[in-house]
C-alpha positions as CSV (number, residue, x, y, z in Angstrom):
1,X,61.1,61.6,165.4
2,X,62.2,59.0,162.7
3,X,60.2,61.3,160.0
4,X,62.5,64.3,161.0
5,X,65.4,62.2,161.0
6,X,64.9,60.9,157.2
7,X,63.8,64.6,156.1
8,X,66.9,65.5,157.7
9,X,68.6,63.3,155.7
10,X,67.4,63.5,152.7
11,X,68.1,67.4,152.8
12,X,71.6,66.5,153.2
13,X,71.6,63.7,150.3
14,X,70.3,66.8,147.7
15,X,72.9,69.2,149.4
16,X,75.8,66.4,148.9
17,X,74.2,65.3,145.3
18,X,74.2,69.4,144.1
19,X,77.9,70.1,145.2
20,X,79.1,67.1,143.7
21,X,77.1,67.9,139.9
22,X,78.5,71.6,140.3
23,X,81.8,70.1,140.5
24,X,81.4,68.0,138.2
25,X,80.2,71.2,135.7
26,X,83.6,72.8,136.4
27,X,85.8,70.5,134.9
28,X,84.2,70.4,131.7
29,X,83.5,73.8,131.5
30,X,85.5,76.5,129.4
31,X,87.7,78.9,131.2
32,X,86.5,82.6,131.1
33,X,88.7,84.4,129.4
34,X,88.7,88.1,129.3
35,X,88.5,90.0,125.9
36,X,92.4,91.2,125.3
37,X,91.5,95.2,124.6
38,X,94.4,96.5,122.1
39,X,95.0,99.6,122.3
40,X,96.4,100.5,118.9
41,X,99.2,103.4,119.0
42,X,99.3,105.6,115.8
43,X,102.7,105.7,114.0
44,X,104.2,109.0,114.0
45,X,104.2,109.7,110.4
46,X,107.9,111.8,109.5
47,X,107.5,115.4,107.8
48,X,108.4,115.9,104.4
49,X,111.7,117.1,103.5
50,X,111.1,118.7,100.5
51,X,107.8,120.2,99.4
52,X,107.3,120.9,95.4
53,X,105.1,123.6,94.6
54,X,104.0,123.6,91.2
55,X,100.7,124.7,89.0
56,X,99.0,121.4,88.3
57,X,97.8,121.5,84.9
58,X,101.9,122.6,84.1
59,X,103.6,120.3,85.7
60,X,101.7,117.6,87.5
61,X,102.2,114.9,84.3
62,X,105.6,115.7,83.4
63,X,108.7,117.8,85.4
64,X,106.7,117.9,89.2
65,X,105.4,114.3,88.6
66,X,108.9,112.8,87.1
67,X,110.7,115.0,89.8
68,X,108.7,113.8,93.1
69,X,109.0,109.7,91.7
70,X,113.1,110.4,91.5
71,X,113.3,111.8,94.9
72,X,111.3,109.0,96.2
73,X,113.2,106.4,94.9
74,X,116.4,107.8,96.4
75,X,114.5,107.5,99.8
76,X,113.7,110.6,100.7
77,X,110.0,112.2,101.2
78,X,109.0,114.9,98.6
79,X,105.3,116.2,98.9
80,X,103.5,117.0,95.9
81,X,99.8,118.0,96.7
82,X,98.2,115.0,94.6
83,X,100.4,112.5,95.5
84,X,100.3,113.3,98.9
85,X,96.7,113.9,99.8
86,X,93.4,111.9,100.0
87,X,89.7,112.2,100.4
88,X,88.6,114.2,103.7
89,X,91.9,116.2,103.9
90,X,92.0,119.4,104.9
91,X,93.7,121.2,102.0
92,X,95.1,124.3,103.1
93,X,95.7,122.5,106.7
94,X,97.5,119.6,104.7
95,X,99.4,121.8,102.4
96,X,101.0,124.5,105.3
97,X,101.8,121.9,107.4
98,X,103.9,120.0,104.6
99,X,105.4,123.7,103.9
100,X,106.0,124.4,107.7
101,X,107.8,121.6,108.4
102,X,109.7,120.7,105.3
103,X,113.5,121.2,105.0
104,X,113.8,122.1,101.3
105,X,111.1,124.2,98.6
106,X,111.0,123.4,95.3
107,X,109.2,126.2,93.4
108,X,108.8,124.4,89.7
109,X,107.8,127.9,87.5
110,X,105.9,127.8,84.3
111,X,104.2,130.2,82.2
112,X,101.5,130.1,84.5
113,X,102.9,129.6,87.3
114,X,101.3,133.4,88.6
115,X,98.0,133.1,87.5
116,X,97.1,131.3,90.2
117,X,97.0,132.6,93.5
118,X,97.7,129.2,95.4
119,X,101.1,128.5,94.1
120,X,101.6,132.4,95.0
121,X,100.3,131.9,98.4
122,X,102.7,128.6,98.5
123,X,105.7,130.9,97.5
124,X,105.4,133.5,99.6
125,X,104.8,131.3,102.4
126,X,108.2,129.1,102.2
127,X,110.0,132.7,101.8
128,X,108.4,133.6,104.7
129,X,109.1,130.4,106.9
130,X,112.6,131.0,105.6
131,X,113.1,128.1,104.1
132,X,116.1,126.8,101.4
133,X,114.5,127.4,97.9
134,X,115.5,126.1,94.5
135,X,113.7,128.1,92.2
136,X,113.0,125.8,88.4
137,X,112.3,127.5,85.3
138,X,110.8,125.5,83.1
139,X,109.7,126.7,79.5
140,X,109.9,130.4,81.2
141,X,112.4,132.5,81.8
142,X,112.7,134.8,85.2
143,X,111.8,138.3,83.6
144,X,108.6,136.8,82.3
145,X,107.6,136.2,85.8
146,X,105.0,139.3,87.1
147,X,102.3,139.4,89.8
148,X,98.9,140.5,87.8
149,X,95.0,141.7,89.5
150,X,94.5,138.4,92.0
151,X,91.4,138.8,93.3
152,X,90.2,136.0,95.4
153,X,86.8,137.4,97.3
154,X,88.5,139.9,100.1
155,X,88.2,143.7,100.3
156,X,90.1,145.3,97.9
157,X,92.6,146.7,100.9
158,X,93.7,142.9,101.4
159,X,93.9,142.2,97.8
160,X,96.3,145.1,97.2
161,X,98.1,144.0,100.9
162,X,98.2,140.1,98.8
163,X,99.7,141.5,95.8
164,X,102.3,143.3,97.7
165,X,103.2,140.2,99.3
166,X,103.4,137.7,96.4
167,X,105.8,140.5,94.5
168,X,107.7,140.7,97.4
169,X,108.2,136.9,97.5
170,X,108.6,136.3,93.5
171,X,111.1,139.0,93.7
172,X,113.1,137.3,95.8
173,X,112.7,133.7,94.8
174,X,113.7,135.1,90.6
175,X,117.2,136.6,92.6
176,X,117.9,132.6,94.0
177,X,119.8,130.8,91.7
178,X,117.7,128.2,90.3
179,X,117.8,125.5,87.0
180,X,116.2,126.5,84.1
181,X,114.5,123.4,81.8
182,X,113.5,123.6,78.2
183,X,111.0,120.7,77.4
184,X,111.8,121.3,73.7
185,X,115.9,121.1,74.1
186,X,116.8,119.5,77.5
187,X,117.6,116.0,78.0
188,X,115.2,115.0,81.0
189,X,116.9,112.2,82.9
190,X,119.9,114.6,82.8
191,X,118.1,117.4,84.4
192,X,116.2,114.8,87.0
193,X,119.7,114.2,88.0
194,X,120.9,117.3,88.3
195,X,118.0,119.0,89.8
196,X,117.8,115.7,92.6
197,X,121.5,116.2,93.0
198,X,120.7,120.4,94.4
199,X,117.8,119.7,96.3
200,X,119.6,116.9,98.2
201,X,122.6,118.9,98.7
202,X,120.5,121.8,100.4
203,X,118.7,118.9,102.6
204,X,122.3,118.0,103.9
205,X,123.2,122.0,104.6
206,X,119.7,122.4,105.9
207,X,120.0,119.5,108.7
């Protein structure tokens, strides 16, 4: 009987002893905190207002170039393909968007300007989203301006349906009155400033 009794208490003493070292663990130990999960919201990113289309090796380093850094420093948000763009862009995605939803196209003409059958696609896509273009001659006059053979790997049915399309839309962007630039005579800032002043006025008629 006595043996029970002092197993009995002794069960107690170790019961007592382990509730009072498990207390004693809690107020030094560090509160659990749950790992804040952030969920990061991407920031709408606003469309371009005007979109420049231009042949790059014309145009990129001087008029398109000097043309998209003026707009941007009187705040508003040009797109010029290399400017705009970066690695693992879709380009034709990227680029119809930017045409799509800008307010204003800026069609910057050079002798070359129809060779190539992207700034011809550009152009006859901002006629036929119907938006407010400012044609710019620069070292090329309208009547210079002619659709040649584009052939770009489709049946010769859609390359002749292609042509018809780009003459349609050059037609009608040489019959919109435009500025004309001559690197050799014109006084740049001037024509920066004059060809910022149109494309902002058609943003205000456009809005």
């Amino acid at each position: 009987m006595y043996l029970r009794v002092m197993l009995i208490a002794g069960k107690v003493a170790v019961i007592a002893a382990t509730s009072r070292l498990q207390a004693f663990s809690k107020c030094f130990a560090r509160p659990y905190c749950r790992p804040n999960h952030v969920q990061t919201v991407p920031v709408p990113v606003p469309p371009h207002d005007v979109f420049i289309s231009h042949r790059g090796p014309d145009t990129r380093r001087n008029l398109s170039g000097l043309l998209y850094d003026h707009l941007l420093r009187l705040g508003h948000r040009p797109f010029l393909d290399h400017r705009n763009m970066k690695a693992g862009d879709k380009l034709s995605e990227k680029i119809d968007t930017a045409m799509r939803d800008c307010k204003v196209g800026v069609v910057v003409f050079s002798p070359r300007f129809c060779e190539s059958s992207y700034c011809l696609h550009e152009l006859t896509l901002l006629i036929e989203y119907k938006k407010r273009v400012i044609p710019i001659f620069y070292n090329v006059k309208p009547s210079q301006l002619r659709v040649g053979d584009i052939y770009n790997g489709t049946c010769v049915t859609d390359q002749k349906e292609l042509e018809i399309r780009f003459s349609r839309a050059l037609e009608e962007a040489k019959n919109i009155v435009g500025l004309d630039f001559n690197s050799s005579r014109g006084y740049w800032s001037e024509f920066l400033q004059s060809a910022s002043d149109a494309i902002i006025e058609q943003i205000g008629q456009s809005s």
